[in-house]
PDB file of N, CA, C and O in Angstrom:
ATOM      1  N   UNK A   1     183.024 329.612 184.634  1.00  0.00           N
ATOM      2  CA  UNK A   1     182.604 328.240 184.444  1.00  0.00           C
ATOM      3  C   UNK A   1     183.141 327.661 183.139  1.00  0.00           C
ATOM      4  O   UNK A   1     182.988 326.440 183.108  1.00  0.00           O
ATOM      5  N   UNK A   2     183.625 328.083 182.235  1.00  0.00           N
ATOM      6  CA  UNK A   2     183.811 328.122 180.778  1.00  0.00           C
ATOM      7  C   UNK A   2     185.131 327.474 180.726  1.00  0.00           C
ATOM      8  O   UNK A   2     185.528 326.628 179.925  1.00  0.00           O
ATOM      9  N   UNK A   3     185.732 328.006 181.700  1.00  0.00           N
ATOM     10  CA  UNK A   3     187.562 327.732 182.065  1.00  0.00           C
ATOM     11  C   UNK A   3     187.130 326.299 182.339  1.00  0.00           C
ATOM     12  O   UNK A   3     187.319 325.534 181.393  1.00  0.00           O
ATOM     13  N   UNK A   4     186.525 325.715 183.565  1.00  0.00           N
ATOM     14  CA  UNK A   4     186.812 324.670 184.272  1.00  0.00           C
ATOM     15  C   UNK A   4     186.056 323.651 183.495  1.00  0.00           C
ATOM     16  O   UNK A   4     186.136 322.530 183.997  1.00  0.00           O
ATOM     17  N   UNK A   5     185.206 323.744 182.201  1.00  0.00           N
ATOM     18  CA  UNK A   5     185.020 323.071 181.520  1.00  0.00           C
ATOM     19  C   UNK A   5     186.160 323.116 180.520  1.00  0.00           C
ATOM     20  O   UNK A   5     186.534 321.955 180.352  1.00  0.00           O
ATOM     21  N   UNK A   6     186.783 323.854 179.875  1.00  0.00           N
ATOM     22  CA  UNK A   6     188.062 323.489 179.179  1.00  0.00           C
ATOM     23  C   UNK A   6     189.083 322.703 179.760  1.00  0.00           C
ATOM     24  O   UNK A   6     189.606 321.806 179.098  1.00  0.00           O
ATOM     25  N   UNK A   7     189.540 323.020 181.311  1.00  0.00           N
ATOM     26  CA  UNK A   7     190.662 322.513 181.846  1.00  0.00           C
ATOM     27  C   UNK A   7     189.861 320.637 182.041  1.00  0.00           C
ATOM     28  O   UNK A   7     190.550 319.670 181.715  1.00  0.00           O
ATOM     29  N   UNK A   8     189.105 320.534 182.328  1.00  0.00           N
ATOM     30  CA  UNK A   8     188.375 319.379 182.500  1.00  0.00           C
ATOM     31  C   UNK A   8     188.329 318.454 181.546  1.00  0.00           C
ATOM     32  O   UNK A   8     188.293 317.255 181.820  1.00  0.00           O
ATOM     33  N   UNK A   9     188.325 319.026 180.032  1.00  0.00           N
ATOM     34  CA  UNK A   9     188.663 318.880 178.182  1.00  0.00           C
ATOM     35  C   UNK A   9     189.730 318.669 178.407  1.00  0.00           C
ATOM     36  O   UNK A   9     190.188 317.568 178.712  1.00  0.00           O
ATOM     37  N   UNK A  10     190.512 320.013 178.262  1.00  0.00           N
ATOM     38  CA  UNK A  10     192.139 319.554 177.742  1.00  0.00           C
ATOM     39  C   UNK A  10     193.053 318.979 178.758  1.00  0.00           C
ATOM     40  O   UNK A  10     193.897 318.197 178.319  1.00  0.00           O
ATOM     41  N   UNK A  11     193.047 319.188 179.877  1.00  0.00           N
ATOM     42  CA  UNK A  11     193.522 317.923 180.981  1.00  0.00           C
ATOM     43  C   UNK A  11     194.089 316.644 180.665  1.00  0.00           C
ATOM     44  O   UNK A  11     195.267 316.286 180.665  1.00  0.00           O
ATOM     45  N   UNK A  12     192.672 315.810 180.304  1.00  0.00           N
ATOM     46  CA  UNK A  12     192.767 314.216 180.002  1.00  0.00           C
ATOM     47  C   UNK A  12     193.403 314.137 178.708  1.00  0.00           C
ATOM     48  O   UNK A  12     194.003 313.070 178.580  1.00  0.00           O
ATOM     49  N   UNK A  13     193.479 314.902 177.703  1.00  0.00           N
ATOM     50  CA  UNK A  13     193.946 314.944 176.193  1.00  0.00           C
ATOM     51  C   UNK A  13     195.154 315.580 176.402  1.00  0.00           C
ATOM     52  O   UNK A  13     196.040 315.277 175.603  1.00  0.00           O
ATOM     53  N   UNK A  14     195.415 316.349 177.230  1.00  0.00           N
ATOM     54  CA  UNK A  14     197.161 316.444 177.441  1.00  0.00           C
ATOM     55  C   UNK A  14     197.672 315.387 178.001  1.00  0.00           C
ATOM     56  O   UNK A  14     198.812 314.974 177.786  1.00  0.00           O
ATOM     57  N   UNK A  15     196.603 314.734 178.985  1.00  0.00           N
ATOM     58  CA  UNK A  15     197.748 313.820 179.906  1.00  0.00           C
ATOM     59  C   UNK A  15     197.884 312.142 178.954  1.00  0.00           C
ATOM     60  O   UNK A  15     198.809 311.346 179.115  1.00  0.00           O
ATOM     61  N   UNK A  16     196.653 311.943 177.954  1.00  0.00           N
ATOM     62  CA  UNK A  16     197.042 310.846 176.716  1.00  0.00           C
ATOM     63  C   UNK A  16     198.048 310.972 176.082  1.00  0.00           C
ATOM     64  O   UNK A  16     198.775 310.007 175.844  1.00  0.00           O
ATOM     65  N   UNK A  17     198.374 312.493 175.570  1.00  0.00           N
ATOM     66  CA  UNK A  17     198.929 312.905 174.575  1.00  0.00           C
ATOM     67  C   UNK A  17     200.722 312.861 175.225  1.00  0.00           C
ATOM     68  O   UNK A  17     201.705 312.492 174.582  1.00  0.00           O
ATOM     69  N   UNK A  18     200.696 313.285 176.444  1.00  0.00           N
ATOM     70  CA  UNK A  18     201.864 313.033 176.985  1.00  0.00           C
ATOM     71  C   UNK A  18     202.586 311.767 177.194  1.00  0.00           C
ATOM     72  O   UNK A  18     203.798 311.555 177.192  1.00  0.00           O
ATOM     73  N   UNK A  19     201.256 310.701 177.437  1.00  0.00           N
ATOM     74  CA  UNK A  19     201.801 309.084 178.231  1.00  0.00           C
ATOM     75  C   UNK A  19     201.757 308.330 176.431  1.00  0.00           C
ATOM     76  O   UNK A  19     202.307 307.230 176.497  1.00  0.00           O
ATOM     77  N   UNK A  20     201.396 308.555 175.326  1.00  0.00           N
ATOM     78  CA  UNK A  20     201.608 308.332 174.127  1.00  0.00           C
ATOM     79  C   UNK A  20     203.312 308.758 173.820  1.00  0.00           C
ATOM     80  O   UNK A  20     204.184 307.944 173.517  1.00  0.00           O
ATOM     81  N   UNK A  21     203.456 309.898 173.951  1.00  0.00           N
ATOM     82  CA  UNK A  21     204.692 310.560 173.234  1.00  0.00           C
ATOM     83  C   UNK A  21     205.835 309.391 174.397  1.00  0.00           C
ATOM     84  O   UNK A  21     206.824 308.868 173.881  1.00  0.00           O
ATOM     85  N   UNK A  22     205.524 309.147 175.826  1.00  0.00           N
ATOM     86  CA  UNK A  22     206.788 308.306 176.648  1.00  0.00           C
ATOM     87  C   UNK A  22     206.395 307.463 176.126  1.00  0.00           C
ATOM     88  O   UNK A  22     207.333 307.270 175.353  1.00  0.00           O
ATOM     89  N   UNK A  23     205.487 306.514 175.834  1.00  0.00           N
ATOM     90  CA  UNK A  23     205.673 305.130 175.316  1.00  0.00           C
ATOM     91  C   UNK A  23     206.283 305.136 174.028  1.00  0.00           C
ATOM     92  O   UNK A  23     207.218 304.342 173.921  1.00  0.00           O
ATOM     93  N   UNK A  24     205.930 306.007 172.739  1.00  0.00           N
ATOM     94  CA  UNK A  24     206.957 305.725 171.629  1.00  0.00           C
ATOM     95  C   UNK A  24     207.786 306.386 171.649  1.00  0.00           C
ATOM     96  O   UNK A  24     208.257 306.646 170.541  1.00  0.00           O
ATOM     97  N   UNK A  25     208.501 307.092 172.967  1.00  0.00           N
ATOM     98  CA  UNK A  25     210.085 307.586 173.288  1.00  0.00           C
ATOM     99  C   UNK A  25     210.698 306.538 173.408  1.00  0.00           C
ATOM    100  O   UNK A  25     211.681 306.224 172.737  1.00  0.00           O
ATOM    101  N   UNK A  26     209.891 305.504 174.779  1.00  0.00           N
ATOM    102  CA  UNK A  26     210.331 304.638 175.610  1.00  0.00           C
ATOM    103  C   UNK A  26     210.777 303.337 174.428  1.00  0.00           C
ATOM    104  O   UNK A  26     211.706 302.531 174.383  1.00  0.00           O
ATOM    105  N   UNK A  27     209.735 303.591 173.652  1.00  0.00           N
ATOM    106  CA  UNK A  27     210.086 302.034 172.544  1.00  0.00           C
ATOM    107  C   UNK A  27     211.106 302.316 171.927  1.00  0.00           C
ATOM    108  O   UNK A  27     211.665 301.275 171.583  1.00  0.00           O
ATOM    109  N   UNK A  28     211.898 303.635 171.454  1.00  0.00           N
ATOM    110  CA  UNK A  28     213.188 303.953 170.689  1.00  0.00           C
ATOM    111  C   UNK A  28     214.591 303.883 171.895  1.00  0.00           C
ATOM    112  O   UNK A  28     215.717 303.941 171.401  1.00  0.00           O
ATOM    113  N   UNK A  29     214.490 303.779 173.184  1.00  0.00           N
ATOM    114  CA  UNK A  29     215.446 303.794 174.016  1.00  0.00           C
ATOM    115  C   UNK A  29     215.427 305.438 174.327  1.00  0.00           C
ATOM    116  O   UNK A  29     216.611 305.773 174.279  1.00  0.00           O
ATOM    117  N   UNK A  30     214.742 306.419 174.576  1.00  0.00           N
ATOM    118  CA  UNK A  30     214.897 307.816 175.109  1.00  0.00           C
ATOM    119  C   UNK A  30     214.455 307.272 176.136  1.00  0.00           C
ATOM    120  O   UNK A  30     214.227 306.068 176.249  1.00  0.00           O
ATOM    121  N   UNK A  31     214.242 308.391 177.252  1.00  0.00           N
ATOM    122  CA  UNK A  31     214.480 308.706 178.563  1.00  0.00           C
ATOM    123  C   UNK A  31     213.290 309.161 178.897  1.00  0.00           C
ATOM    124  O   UNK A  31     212.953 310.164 178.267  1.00  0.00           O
ATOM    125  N   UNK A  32     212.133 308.546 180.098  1.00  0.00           N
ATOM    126  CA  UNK A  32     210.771 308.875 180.335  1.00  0.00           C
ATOM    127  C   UNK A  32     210.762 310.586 180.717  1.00  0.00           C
ATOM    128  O   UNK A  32     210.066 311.364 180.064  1.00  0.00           O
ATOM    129  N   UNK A  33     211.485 310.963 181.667  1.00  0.00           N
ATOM    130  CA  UNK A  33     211.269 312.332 182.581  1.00  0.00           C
ATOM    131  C   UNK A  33     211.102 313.327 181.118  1.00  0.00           C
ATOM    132  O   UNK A  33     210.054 313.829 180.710  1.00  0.00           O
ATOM    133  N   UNK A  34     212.219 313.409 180.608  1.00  0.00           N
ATOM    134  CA  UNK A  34     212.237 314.705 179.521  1.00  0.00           C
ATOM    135  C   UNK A  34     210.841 314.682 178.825  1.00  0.00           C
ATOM    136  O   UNK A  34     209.990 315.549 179.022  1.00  0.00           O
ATOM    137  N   UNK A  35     210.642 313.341 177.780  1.00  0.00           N
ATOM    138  CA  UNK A  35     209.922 313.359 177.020  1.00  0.00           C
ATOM    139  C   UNK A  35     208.274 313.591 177.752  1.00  0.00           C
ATOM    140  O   UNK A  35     207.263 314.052 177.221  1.00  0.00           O
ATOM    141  N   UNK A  36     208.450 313.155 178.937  1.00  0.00           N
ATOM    142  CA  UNK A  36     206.691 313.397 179.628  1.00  0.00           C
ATOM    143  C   UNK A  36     206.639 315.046 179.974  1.00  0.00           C
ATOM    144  O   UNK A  36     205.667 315.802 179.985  1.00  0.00           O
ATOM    145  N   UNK A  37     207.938 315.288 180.228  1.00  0.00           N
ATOM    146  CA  UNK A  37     207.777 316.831 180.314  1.00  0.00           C
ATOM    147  C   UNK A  37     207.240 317.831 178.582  1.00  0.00           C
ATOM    148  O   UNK A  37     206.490 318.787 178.385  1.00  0.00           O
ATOM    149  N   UNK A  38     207.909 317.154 177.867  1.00  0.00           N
ATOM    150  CA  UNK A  38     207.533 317.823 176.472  1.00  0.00           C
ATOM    151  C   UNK A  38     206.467 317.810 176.094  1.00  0.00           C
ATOM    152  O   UNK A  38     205.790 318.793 175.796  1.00  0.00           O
ATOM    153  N   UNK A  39     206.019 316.170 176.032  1.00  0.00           N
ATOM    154  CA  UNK A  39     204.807 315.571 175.844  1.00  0.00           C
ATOM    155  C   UNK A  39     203.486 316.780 176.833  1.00  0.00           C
ATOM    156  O   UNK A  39     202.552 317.212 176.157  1.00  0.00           O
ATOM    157  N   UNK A  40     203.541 317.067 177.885  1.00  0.00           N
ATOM    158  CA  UNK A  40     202.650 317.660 178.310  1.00  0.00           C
ATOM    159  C   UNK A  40     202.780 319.269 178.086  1.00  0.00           C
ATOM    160  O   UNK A  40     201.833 320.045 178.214  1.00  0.00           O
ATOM    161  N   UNK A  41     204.054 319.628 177.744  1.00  0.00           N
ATOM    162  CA  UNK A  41     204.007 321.244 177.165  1.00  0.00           C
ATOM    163  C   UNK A  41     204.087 321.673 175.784  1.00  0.00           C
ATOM    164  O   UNK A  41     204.263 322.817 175.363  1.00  0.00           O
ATOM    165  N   UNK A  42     203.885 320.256 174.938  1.00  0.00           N
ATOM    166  CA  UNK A  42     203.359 320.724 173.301  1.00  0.00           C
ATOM    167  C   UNK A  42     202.902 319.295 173.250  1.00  0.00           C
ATOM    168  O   UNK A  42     203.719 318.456 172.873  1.00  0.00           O
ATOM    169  N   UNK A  43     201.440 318.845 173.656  1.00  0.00           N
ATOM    170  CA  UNK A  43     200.836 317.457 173.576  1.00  0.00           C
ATOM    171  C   UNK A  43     200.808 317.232 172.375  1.00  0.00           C
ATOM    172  O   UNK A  43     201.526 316.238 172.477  1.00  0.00           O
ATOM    173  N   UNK A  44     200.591 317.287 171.229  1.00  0.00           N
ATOM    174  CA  UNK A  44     200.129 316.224 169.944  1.00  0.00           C
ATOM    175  C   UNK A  44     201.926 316.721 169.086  1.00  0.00           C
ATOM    176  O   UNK A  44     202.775 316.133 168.416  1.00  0.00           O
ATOM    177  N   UNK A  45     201.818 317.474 169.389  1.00  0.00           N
ATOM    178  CA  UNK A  45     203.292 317.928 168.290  1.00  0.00           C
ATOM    179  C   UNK A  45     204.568 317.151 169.108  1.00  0.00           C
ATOM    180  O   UNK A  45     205.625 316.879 168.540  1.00  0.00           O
ATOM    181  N   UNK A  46     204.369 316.928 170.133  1.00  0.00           N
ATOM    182  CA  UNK A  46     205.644 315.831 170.687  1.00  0.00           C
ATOM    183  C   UNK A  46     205.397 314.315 170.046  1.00  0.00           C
ATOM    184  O   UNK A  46     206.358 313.568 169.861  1.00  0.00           O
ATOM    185  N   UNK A  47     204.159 313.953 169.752  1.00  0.00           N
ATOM    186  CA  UNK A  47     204.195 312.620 169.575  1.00  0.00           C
ATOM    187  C   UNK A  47     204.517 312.885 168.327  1.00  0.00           C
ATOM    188  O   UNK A  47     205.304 311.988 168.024  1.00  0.00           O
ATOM    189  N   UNK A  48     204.395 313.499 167.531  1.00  0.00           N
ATOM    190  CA  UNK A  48     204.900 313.165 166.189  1.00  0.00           C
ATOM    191  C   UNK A  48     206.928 313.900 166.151  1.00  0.00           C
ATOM    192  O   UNK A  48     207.762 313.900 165.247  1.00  0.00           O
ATOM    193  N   UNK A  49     206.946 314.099 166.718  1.00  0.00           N
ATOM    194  CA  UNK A  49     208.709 314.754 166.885  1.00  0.00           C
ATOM    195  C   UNK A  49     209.103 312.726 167.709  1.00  0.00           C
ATOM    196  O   UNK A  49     210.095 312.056 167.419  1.00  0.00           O
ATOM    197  N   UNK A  50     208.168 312.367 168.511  1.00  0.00           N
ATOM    198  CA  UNK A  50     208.833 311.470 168.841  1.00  0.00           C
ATOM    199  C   UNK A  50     209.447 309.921 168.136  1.00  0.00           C
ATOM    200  O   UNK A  50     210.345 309.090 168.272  1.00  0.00           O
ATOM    201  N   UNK A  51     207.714 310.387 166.944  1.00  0.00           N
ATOM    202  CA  UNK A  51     207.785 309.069 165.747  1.00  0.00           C
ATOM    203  C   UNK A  51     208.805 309.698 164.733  1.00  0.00           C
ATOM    204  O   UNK A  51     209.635 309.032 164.114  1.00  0.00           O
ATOM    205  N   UNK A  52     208.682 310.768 164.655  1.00  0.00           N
ATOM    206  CA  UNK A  52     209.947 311.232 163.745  1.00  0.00           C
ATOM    207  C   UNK A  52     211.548 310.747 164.347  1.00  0.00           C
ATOM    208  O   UNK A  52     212.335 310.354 163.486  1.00  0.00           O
ATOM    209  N   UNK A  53     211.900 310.766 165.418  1.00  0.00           N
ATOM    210  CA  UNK A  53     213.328 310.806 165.793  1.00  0.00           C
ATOM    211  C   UNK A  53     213.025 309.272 165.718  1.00  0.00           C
ATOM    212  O   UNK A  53     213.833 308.816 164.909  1.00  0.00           O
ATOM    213  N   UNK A  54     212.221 308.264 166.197  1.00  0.00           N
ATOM    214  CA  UNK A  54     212.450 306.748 165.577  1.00  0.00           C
ATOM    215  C   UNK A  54     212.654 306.841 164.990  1.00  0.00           C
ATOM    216  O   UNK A  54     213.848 307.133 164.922  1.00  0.00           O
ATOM    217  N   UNK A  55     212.104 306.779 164.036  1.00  0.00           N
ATOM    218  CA  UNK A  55     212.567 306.552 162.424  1.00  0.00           C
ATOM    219  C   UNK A  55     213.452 307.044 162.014  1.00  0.00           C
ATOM    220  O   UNK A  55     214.050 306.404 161.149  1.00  0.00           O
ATOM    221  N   UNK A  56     213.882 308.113 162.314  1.00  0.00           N
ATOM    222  CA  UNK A  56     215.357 308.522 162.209  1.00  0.00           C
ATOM    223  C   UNK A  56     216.512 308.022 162.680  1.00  0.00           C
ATOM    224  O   UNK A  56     217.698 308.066 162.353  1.00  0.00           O
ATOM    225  N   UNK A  57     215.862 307.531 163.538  1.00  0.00           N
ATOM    226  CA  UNK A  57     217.533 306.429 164.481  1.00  0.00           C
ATOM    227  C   UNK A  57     217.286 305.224 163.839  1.00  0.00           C
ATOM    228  O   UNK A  57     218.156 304.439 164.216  1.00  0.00           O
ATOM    229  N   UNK A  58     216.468 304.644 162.990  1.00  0.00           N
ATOM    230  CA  UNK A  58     215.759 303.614 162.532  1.00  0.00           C
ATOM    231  C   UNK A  58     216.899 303.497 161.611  1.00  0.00           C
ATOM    232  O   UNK A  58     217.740 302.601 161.678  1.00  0.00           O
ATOM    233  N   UNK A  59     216.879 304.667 160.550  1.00  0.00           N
ATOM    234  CA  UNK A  59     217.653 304.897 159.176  1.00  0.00           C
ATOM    235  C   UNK A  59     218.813 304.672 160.113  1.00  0.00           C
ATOM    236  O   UNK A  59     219.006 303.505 160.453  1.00  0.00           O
ATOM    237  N   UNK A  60     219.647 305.642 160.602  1.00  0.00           N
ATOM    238  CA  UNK A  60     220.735 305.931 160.614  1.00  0.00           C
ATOM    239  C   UNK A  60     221.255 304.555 161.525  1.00  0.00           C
ATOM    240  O   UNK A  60     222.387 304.692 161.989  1.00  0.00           O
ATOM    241  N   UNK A  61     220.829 303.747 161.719  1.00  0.00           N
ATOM    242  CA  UNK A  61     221.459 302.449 162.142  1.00  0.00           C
ATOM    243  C   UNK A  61     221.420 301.362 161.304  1.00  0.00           C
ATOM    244  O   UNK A  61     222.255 300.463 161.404  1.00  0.00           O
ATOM    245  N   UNK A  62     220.011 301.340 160.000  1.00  0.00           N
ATOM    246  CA  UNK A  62     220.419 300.833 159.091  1.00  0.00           C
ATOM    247  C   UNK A  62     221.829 301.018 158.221  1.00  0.00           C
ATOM    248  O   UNK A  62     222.740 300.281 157.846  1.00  0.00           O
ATOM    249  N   UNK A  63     221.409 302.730 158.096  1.00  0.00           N
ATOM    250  CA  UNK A  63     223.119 302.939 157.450  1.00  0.00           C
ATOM    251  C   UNK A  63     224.325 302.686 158.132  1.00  0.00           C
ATOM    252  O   UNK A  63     225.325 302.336 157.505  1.00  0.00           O
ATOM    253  N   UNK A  64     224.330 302.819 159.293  1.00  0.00           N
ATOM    254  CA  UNK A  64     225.664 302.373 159.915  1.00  0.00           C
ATOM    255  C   UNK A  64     225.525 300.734 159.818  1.00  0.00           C
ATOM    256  O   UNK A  64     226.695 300.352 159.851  1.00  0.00           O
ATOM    257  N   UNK A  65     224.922 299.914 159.744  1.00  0.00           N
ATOM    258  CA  UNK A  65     225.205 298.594 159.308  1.00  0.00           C
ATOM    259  C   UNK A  65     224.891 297.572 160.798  1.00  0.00           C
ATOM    260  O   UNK A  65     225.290 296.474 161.186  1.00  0.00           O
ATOM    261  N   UNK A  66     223.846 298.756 161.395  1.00  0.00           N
ATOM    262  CA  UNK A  66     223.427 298.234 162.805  1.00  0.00           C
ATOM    263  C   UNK A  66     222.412 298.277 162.927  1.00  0.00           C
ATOM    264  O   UNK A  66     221.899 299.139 163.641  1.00  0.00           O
ATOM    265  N   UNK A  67     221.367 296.915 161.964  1.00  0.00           N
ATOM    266  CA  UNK A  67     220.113 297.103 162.414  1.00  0.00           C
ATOM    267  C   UNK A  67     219.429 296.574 163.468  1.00  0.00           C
ATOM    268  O   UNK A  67     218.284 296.998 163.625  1.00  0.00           O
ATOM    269  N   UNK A  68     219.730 295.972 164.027  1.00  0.00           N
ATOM    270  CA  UNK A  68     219.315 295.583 165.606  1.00  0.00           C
ATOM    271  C   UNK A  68     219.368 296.799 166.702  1.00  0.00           C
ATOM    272  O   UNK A  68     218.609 296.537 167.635  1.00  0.00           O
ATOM    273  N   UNK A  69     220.011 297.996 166.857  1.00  0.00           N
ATOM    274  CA  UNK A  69     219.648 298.710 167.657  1.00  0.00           C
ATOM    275  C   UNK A  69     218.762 299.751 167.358  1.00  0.00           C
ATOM    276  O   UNK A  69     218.382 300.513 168.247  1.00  0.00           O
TER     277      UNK A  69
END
């Protein structure tokens, strides 16, 4: 009984944690399939790998002298 109260817990908090990480994939121009796959096989540590690589394409288009993409 112990299980199906955890899976019942971490379920809904994987499946936030997953549809979070595609929406701020989706807002940098990545690709839904991969990132919902990641997003649900390392839930909270994808969303922050995902705000990290924004901001990283953020910089590196400032420096290239392309801030609109």
């Amino acid at each position: 009984m112990d299980f199906l109260n955890l899976l019942f817990f971490a379920l809904p908090v994987c499946l936030l944690s997953a549809v979070m990480t595609v929406y701020i994939a989706h807002m940098y121009g990545r690709r839904f399939w991969p990132w919902l796959l990641f997003g649900l096989l390392v839930p909270f540590v994808s969303t922050f790998i995902a705000i990290g690589l924004g901001i990283w394409d953020a910089r590196r288009n400032e420096r290239n002298g392309n801030p609109e993409a």
